[in-house]
N, C-alpha and C positions, 0 to 999 in steps of 0.2 A: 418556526424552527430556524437557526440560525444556519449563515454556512459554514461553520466550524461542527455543526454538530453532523450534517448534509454529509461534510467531506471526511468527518469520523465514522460514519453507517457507510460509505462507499467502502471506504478502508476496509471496514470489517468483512463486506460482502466479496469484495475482490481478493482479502486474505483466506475465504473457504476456498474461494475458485480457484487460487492457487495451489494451495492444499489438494485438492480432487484432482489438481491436472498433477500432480507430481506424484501422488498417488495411482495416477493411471500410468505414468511411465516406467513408475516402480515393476507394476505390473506387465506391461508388455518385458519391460527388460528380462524380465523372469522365464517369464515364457518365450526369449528369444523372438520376438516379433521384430523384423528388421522394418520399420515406419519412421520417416525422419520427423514426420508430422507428429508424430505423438512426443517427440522428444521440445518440438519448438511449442508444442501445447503450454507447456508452462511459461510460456515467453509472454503470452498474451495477454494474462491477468498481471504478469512480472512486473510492466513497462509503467502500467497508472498506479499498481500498488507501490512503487518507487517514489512517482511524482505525489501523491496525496500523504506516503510515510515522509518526506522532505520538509513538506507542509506541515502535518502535523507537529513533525517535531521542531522548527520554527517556531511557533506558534507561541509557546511561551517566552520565547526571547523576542518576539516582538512586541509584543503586550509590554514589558517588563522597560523596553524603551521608552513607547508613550507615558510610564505612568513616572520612568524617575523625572523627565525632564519636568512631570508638572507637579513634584515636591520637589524640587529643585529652587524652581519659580516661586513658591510661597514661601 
């Protein structure tokens, strides 16, 4: 398996996590739970799902460099 496909299943798994953690905040908010913790909950899946969403979408603009210089060349 390649690392593009690696850092696409991270992506995915870290975008439920994110998901569940802001749905739990939803829920305290609701029910007035004063926890600062459950608020920075969603911070923690936020920070790689940022750095791997940067990457991904990169991804095809890098590719797209390698391939004109070498129809360029022939």
């Amino acid at each position: 398996m390649s690392t593009h496909m690696w850092v696409r299943q991270i992506h995915r798994w870290l975008s439920m996590a994110f998901t569940l953690a802001v749905i739990a905040n939803i829920v305290a908010m609701t029910m007035q739970v004063q926890a600062v913790w459950i608020g920075f909950l969603a911070l923690v899946p936020l920070i790689p799902l940022l750095a791997t969403g940067l990457y991904l979408f990169a991804l095809p603009y890098l590719g797209q460099r390698g391939g004109a210089r070498s129809e360029a060349s022939s």
